[in-house]
Biopython code that builds the backbone (N, CA, C, O; Angstrom):
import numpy as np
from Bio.PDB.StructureBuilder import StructureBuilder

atoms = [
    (1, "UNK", "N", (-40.090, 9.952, -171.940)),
    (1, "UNK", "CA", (-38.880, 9.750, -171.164)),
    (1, "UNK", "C", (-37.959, 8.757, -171.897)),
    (1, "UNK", "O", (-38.333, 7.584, -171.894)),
    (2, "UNK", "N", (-36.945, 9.026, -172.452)),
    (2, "UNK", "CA", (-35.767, 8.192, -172.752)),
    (2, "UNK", "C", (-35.500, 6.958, -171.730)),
    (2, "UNK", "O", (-35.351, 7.073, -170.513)),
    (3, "UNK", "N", (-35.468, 5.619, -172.566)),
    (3, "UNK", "CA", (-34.426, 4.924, -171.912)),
    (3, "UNK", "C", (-33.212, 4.872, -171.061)),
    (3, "UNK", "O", (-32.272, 5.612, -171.349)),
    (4, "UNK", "N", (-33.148, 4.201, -170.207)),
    (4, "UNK", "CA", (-31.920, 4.047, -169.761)),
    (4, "UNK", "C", (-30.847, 3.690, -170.335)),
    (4, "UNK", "O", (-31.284, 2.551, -170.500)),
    (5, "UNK", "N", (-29.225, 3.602, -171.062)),
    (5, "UNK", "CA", (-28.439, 2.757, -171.948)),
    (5, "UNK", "C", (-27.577, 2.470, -170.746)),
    (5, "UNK", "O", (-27.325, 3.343, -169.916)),
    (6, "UNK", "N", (-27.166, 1.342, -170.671)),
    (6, "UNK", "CA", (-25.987, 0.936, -169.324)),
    (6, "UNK", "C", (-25.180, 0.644, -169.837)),
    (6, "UNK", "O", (-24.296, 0.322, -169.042)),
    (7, "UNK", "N", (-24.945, 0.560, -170.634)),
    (7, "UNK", "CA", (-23.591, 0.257, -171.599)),
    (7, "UNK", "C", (-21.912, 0.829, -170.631)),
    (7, "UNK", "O", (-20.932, 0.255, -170.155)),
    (8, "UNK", "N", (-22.233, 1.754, -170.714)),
    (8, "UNK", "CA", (-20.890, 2.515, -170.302)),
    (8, "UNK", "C", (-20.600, 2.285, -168.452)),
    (8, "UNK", "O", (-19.568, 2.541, -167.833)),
    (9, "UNK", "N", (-21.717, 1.806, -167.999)),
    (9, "UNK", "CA", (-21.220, 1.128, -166.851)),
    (9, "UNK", "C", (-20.816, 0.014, -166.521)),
    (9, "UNK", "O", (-19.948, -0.286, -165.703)),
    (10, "UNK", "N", (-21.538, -0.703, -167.251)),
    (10, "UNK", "CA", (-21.235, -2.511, -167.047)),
    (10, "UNK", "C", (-19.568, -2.330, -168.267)),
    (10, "UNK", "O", (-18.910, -3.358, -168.427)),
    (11, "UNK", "N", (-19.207, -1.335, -168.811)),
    (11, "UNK", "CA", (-17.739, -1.798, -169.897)),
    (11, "UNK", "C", (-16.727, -1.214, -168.167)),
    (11, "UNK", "O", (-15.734, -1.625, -167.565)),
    (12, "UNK", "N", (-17.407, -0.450, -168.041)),
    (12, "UNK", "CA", (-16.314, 0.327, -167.415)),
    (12, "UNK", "C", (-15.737, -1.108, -165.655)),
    (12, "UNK", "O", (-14.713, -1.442, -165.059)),
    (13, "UNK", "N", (-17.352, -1.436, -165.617)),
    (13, "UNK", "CA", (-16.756, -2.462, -164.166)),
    (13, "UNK", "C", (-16.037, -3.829, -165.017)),
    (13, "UNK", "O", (-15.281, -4.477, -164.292)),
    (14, "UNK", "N", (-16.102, -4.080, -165.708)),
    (14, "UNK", "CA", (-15.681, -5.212, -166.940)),
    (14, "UNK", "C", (-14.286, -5.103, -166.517)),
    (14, "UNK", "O", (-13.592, -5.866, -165.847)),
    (15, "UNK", "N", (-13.981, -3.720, -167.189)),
    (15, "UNK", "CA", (-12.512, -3.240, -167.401)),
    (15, "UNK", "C", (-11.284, -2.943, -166.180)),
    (15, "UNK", "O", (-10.055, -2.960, -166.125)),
    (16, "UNK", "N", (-12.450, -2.663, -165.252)),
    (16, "UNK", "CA", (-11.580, -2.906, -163.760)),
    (16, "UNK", "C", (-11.530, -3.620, -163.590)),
    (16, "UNK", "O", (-10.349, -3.968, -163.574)),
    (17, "UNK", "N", (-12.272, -4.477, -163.340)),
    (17, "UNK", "CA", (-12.056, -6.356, -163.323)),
    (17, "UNK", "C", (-11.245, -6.740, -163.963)),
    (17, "UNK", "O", (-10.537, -7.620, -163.473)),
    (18, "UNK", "N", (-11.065, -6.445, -164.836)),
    (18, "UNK", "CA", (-10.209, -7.294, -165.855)),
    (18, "UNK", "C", (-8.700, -6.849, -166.045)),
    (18, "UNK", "O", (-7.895, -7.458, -166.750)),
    (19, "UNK", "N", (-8.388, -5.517, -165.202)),
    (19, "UNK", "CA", (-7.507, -4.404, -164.807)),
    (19, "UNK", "C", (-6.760, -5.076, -163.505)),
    (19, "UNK", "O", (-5.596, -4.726, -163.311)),
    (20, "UNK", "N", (-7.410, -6.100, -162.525)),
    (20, "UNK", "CA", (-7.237, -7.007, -161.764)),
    (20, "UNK", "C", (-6.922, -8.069, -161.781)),
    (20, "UNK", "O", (-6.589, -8.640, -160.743)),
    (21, "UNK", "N", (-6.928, -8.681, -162.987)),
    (21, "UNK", "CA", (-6.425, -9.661, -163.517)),
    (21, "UNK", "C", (-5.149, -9.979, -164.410)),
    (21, "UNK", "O", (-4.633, -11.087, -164.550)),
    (22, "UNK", "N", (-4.711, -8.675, -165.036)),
    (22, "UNK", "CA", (-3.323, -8.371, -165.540)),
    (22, "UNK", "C", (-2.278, -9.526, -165.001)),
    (22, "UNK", "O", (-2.086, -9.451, -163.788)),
    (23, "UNK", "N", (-1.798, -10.236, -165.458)),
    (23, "UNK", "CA", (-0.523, -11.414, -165.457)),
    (23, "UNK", "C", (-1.293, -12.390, -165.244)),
    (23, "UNK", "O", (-0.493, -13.265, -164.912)),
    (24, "UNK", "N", (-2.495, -12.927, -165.199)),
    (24, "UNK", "CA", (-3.067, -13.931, -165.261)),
    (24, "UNK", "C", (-2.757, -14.883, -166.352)),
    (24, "UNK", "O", (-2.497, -14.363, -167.437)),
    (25, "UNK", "N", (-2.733, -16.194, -166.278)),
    (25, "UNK", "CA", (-2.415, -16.902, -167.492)),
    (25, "UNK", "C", (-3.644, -17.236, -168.281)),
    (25, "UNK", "O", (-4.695, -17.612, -167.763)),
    (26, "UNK", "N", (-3.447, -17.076, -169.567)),
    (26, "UNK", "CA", (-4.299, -17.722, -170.952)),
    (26, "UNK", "C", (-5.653, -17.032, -170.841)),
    (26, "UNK", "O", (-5.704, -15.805, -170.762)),
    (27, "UNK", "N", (-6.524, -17.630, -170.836)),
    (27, "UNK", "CA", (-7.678, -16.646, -170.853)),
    (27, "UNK", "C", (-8.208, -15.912, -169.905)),
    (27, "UNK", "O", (-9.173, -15.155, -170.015)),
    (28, "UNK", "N", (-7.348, -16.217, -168.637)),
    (28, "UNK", "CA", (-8.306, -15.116, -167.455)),
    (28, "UNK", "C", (-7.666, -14.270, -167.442)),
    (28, "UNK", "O", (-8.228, -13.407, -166.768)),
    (29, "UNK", "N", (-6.437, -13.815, -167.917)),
    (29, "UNK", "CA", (-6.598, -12.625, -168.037)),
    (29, "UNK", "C", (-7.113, -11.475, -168.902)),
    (29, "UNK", "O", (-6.752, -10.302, -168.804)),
    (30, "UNK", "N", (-8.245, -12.104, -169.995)),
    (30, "UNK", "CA", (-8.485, -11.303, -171.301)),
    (30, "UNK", "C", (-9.815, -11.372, -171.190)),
    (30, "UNK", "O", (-10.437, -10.377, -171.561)),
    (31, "UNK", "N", (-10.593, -12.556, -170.655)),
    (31, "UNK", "CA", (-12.079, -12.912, -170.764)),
    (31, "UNK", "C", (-12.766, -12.628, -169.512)),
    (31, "UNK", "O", (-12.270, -13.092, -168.485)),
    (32, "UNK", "N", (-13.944, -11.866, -169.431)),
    (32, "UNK", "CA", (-14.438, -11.542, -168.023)),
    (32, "UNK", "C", (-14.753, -12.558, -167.233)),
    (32, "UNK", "O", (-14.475, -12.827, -166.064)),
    (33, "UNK", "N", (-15.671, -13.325, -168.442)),
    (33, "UNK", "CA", (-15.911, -14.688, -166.917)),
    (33, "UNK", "C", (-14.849, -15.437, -166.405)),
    (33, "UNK", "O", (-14.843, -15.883, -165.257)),
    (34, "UNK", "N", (-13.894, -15.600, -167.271)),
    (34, "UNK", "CA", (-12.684, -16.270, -166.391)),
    (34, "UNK", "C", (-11.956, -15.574, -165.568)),
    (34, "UNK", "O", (-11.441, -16.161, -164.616)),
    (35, "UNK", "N", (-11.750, -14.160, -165.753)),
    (35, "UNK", "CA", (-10.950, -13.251, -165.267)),
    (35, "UNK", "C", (-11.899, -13.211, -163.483)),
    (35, "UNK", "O", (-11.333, -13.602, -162.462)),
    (36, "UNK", "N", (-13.098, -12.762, -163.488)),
    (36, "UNK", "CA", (-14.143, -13.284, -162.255)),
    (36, "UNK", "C", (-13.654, -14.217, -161.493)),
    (36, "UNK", "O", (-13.247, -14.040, -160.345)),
    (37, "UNK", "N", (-13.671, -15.241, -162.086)),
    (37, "UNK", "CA", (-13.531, -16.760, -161.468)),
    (37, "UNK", "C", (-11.301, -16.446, -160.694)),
    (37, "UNK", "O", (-10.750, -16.221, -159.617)),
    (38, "UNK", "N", (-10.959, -16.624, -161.940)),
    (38, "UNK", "CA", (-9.741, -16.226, -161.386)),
    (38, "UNK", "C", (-9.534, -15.325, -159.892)),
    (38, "UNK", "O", (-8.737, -15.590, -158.992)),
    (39, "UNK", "N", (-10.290, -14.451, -159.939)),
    (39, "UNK", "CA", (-9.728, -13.129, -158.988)),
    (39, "UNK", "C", (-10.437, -13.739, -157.976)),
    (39, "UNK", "O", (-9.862, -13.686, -156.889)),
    (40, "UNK", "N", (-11.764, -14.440, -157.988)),
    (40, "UNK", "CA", (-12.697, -15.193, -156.879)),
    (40, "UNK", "C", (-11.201, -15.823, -155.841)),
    (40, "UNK", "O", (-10.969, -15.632, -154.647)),
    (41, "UNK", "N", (-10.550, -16.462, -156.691)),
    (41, "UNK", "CA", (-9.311, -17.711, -156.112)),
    (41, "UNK", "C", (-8.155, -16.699, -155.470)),
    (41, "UNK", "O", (-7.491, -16.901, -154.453)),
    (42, "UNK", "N", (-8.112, -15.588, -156.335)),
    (42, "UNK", "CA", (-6.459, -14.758, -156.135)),
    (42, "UNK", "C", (-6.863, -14.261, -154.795)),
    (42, "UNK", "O", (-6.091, -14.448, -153.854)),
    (43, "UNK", "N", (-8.238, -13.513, -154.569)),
    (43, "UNK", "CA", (-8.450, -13.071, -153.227)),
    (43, "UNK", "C", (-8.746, -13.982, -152.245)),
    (43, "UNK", "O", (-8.479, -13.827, -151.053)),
    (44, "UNK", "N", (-9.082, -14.562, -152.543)),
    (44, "UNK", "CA", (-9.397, -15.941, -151.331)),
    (44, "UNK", "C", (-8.027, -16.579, -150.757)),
    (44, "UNK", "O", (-7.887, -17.079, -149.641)),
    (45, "UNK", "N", (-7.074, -16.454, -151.740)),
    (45, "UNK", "CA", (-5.390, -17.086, -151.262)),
    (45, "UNK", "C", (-4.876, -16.077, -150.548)),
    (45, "UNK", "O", (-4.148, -16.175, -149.560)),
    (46, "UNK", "N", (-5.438, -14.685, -151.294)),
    (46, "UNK", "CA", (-4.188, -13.516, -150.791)),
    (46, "UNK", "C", (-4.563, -13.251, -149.589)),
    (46, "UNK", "O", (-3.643, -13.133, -148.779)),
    (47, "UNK", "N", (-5.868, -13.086, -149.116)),
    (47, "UNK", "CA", (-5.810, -13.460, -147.884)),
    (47, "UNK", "C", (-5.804, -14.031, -146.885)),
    (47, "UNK", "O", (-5.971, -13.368, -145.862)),
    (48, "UNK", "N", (-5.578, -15.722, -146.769)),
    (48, "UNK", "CA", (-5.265, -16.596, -145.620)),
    (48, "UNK", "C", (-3.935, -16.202, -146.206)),
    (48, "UNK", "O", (-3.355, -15.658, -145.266)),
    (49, "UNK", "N", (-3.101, -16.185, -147.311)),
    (49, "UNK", "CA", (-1.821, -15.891, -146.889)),
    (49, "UNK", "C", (-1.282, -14.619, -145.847)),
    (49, "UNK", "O", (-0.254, -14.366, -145.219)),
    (50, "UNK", "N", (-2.175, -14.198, -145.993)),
    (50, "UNK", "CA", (-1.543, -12.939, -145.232)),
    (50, "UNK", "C", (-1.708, -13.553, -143.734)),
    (50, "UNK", "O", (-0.853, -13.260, -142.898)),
    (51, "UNK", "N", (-2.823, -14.422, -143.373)),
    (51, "UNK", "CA", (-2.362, -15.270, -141.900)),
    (51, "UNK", "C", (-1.318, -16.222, -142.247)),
    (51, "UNK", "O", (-0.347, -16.005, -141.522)),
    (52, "UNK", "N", (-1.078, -17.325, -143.167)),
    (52, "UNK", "CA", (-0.304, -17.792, -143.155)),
    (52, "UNK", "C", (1.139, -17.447, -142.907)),
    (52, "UNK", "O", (1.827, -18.210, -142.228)),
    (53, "UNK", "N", (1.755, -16.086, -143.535)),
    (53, "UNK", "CA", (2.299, -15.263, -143.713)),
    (53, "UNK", "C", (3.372, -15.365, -142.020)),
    (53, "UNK", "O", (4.526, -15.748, -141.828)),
    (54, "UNK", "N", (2.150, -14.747, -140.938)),
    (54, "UNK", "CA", (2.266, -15.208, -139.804)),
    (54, "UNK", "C", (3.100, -15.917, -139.165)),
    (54, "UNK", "O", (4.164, -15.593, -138.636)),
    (55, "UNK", "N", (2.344, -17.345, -139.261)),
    (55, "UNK", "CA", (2.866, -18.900, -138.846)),
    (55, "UNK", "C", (3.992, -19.275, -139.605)),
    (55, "UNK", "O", (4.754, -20.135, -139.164)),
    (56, "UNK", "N", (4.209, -18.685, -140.791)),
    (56, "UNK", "CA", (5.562, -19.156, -141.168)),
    (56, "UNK", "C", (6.572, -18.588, -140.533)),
    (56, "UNK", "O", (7.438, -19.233, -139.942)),
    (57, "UNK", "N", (6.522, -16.971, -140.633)),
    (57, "UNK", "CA", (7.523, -16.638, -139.722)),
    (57, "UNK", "C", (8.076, -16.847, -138.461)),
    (57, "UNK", "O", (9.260, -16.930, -138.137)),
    (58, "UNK", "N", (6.801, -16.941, -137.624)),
    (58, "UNK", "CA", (7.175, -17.251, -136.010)),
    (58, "UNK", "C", (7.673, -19.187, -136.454)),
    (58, "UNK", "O", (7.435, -19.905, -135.483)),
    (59, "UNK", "N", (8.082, -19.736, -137.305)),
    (59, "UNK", "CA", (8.402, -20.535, -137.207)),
    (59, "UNK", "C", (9.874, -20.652, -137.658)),
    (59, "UNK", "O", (10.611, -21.374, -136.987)),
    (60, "UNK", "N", (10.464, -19.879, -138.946)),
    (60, "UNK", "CA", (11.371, -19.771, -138.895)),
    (60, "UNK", "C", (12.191, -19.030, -137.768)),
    (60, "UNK", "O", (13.417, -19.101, -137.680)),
    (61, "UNK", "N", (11.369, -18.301, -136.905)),
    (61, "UNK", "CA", (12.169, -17.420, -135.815)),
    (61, "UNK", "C", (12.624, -18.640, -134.703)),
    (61, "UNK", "O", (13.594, -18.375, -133.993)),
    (62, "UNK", "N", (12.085, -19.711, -134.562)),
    (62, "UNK", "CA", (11.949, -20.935, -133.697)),
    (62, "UNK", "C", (13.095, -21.592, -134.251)),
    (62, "UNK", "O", (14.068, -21.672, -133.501)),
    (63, "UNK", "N", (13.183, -22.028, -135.280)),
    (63, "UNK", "CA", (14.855, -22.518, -136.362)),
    (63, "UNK", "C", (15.598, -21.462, -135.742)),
    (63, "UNK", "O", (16.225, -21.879, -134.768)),
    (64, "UNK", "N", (15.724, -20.428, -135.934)),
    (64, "UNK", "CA", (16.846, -19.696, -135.800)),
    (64, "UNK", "C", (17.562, -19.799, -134.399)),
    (64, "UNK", "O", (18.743, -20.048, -134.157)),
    (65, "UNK", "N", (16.202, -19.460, -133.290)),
    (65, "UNK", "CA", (16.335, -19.294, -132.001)),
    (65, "UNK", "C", (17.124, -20.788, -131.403)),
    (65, "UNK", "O", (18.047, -21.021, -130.623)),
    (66, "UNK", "N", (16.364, -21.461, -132.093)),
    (66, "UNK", "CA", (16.568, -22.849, -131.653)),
    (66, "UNK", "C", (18.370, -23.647, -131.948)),
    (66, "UNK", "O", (18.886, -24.515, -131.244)),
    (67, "UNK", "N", (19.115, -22.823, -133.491)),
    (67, "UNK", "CA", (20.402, -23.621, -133.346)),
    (67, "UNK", "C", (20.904, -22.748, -132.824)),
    (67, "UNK", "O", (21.932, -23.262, -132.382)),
    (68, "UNK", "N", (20.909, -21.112, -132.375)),
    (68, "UNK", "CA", (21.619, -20.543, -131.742)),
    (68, "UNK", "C", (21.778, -20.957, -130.193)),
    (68, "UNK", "O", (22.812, -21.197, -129.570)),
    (69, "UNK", "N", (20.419, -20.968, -129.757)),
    (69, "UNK", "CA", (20.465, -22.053, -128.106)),
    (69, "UNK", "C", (21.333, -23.274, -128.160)),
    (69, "UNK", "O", (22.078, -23.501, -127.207)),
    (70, "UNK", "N", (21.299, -24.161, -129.299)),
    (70, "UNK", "CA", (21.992, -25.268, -129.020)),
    (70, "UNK", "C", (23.581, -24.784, -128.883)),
    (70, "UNK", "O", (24.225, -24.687, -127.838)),
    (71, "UNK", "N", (23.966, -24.547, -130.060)),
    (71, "UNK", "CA", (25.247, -24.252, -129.983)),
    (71, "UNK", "C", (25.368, -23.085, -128.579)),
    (71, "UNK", "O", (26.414, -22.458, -128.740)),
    (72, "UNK", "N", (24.833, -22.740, -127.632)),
    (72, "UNK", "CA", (25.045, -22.072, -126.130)),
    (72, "UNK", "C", (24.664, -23.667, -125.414)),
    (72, "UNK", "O", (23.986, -23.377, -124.429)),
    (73, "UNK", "N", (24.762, -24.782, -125.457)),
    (73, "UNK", "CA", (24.452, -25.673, -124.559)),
    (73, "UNK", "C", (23.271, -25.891, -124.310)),
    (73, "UNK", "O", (23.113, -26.961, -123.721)),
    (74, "UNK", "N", (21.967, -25.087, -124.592)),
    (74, "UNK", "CA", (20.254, -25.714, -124.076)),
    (74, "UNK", "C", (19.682, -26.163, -125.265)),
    (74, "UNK", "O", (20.423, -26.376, -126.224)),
    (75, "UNK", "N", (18.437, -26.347, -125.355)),
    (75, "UNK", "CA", (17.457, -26.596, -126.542)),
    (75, "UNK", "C", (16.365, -25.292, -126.074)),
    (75, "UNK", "O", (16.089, -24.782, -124.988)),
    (76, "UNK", "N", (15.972, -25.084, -127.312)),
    (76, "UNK", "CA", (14.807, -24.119, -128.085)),
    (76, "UNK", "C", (13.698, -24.238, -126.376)),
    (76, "UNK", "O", (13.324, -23.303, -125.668)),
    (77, "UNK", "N", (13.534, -25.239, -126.256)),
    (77, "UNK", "CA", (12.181, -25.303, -125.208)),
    (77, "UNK", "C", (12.786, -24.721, -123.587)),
    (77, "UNK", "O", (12.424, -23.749, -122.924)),
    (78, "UNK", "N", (13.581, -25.512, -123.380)),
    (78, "UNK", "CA", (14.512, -25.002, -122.007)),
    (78, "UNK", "C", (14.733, -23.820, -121.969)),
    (78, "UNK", "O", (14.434, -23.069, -121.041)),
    (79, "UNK", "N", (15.514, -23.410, -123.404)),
    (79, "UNK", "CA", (16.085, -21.559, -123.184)),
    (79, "UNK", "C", (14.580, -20.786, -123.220)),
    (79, "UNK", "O", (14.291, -19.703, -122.711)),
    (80, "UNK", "N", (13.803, -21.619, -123.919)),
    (80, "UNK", "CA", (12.445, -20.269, -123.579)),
    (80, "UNK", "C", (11.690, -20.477, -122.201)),
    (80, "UNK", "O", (10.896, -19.634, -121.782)),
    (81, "UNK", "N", (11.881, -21.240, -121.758)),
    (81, "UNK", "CA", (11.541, -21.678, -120.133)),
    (81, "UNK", "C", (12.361, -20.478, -119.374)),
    (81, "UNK", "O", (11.818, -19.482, -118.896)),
    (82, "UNK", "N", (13.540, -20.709, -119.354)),
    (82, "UNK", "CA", (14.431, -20.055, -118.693)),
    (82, "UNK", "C", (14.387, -18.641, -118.872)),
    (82, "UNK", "O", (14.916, -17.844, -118.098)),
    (83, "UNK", "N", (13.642, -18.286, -120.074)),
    (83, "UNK", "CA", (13.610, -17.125, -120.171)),
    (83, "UNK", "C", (12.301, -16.096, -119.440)),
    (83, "UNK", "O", (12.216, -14.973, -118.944)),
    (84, "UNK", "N", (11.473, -17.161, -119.707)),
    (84, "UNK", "CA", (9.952, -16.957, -119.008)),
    (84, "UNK", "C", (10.594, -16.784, -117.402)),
    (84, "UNK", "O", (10.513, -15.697, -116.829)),
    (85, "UNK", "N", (11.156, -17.829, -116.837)),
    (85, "UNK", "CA", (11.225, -17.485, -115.162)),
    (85, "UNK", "C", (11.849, -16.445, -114.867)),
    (85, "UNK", "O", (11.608, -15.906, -113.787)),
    (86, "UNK", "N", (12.674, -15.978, -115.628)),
    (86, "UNK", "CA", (13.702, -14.809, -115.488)),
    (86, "UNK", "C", (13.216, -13.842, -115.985)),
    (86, "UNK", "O", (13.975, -12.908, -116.243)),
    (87, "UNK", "N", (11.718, -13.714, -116.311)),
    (87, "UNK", "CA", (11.376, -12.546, -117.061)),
    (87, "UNK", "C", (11.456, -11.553, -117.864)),
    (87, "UNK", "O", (10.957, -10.430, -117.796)),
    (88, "UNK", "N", (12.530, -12.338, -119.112)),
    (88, "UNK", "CA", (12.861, -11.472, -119.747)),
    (88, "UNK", "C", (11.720, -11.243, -120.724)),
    (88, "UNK", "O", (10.800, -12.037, -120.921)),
    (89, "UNK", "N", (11.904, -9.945, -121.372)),
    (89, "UNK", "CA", (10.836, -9.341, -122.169)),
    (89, "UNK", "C", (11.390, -8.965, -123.759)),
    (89, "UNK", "O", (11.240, -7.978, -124.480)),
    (90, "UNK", "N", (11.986, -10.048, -123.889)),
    (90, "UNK", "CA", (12.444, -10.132, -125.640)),
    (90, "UNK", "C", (11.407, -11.398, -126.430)),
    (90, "UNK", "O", (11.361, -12.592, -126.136)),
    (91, "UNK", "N", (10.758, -10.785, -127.332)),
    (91, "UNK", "CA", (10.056, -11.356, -127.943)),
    (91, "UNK", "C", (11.038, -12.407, -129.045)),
    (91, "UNK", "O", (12.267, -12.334, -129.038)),
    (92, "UNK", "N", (10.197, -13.465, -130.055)),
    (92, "UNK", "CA", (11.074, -14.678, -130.727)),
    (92, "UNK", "C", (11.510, -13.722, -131.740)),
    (92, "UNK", "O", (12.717, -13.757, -131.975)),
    (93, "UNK", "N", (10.682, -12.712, -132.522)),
    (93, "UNK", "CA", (11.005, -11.780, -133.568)),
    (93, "UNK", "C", (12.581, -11.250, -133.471)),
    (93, "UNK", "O", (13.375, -11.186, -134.409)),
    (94, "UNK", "N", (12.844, -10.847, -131.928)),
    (94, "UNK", "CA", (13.962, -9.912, -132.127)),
    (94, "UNK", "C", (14.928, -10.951, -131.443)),
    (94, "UNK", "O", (16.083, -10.542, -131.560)),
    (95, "UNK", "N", (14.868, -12.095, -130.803)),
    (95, "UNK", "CA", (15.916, -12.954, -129.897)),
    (95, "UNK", "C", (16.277, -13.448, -131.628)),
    (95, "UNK", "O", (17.458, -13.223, -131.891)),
    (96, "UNK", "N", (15.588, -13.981, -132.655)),
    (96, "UNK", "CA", (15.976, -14.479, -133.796)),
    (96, "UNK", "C", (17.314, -13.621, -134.695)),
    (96, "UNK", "O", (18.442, -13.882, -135.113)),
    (97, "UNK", "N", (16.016, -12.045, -134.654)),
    (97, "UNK", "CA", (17.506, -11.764, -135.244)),
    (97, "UNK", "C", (18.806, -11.073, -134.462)),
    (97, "UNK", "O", (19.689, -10.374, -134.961)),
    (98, "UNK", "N", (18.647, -11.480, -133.114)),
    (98, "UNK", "CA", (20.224, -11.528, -132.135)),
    (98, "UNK", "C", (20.642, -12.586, -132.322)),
    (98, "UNK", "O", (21.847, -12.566, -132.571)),
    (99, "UNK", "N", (20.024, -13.921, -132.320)),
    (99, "UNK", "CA", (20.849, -15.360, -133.083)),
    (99, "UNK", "C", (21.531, -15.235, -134.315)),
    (99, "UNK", "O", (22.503, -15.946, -134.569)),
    (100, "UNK", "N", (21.165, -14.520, -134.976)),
    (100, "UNK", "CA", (21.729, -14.409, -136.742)),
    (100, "UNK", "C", (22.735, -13.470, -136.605)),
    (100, "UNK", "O", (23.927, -13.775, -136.632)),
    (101, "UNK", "N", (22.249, -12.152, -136.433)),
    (101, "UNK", "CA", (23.316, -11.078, -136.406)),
    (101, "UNK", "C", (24.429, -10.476, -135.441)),
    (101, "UNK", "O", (25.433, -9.800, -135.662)),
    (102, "UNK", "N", (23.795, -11.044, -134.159)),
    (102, "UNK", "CA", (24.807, -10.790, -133.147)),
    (102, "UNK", "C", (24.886, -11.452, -132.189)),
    (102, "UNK", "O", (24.536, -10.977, -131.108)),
    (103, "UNK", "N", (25.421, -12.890, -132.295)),
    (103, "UNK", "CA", (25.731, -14.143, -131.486)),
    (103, "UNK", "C", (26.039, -13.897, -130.373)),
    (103, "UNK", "O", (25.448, -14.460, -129.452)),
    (104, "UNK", "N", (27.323, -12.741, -130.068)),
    (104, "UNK", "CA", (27.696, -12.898, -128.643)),
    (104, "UNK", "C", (27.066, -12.416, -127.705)),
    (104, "UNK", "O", (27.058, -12.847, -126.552)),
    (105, "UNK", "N", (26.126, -10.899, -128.384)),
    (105, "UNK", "CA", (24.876, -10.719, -127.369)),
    (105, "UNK", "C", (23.842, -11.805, -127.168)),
    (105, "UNK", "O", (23.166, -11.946, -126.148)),
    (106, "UNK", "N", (23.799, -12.473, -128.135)),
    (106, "UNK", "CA", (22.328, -13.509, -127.715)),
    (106, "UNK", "C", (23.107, -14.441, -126.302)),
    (106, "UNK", "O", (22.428, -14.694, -125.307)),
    (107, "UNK", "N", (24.883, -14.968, -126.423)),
    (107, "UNK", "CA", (25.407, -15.563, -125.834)),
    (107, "UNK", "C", (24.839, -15.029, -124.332)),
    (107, "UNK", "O", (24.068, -15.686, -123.631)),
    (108, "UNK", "N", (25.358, -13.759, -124.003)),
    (108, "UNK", "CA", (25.200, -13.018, -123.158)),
    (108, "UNK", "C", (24.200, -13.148, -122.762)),
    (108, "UNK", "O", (23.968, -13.360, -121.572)),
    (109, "UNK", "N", (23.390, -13.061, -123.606)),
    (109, "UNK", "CA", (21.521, -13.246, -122.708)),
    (109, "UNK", "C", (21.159, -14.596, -121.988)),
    (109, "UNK", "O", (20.539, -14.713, -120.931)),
    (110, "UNK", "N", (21.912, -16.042, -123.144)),
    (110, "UNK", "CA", (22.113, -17.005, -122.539)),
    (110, "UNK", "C", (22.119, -17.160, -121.226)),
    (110, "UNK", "O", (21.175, -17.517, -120.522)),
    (111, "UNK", "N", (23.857, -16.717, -120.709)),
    (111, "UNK", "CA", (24.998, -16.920, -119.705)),
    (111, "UNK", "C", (23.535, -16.030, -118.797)),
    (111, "UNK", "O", (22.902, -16.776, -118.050)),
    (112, "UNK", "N", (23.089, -14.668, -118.862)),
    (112, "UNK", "CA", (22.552, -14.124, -118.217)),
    (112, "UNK", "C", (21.165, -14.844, -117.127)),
    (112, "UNK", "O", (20.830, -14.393, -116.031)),
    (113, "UNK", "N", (20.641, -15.887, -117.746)),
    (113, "UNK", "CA", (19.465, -16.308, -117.179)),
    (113, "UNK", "C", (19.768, -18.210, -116.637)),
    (113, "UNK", "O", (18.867, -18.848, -116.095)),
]
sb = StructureBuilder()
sb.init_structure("model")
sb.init_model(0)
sb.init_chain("A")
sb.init_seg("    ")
for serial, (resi, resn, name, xyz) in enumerate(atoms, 1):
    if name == "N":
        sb.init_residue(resn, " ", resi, " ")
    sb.init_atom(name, np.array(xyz, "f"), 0.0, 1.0, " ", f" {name:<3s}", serial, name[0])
structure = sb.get_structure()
């Protein structure tokens, strides 16, 4: 019975690996063990960013929401109070971009509650 040769499997997972590492700086992107180590870090960031990702936004939606309320006379906390008792059903995603793009409807929603 012939040997086994693994050659052509261990080049070939090498080469995807290392196919994953493309724009890496200085040696991880050319050398396997660094290229490993590298991608260990790239996936570990890329995904809490993708929660982070998240929390940043619903925070800039809070900036936005928040100088458009002022300039209508309330603050960020009051107008979302007011909005809760009055039950409106506009989430921060889309009240943000009625603060940016179309002031006098957000006004309106204001005056409304």
């Amino acid at each position: 019975m012939p040997r086994v040769k693994r050659g052509v499997q261990a080049n070939k997972r090498r080469k995807r690996l290392l196919k994953h590492a493309k724009g890496f700086m200085w040696t991880r992107k050319s050398k396997y063990r660094q290229a490993k180590e590298g991608l260990l870090h790239a996936w570990s960031f890329q995904f809490a960013d993708r929660k982070k990702k998240k929390r940043t936004f619903r925070n800039l939606w809070t900036i936005k929401i928040n100088a458009a309320a002022r300039e209508n006379g309330l603050t960020y906390s009051k107008f979302i109070n007011k909005l809760l008792k009055a039950q409106v059903q506009l989430d921060r995603k889309i009240l943000a971009d009625l603060a940016e793009h179309d002031p006098e409807v957000f006004k309106k929603i204001v005056s409304s509650i």
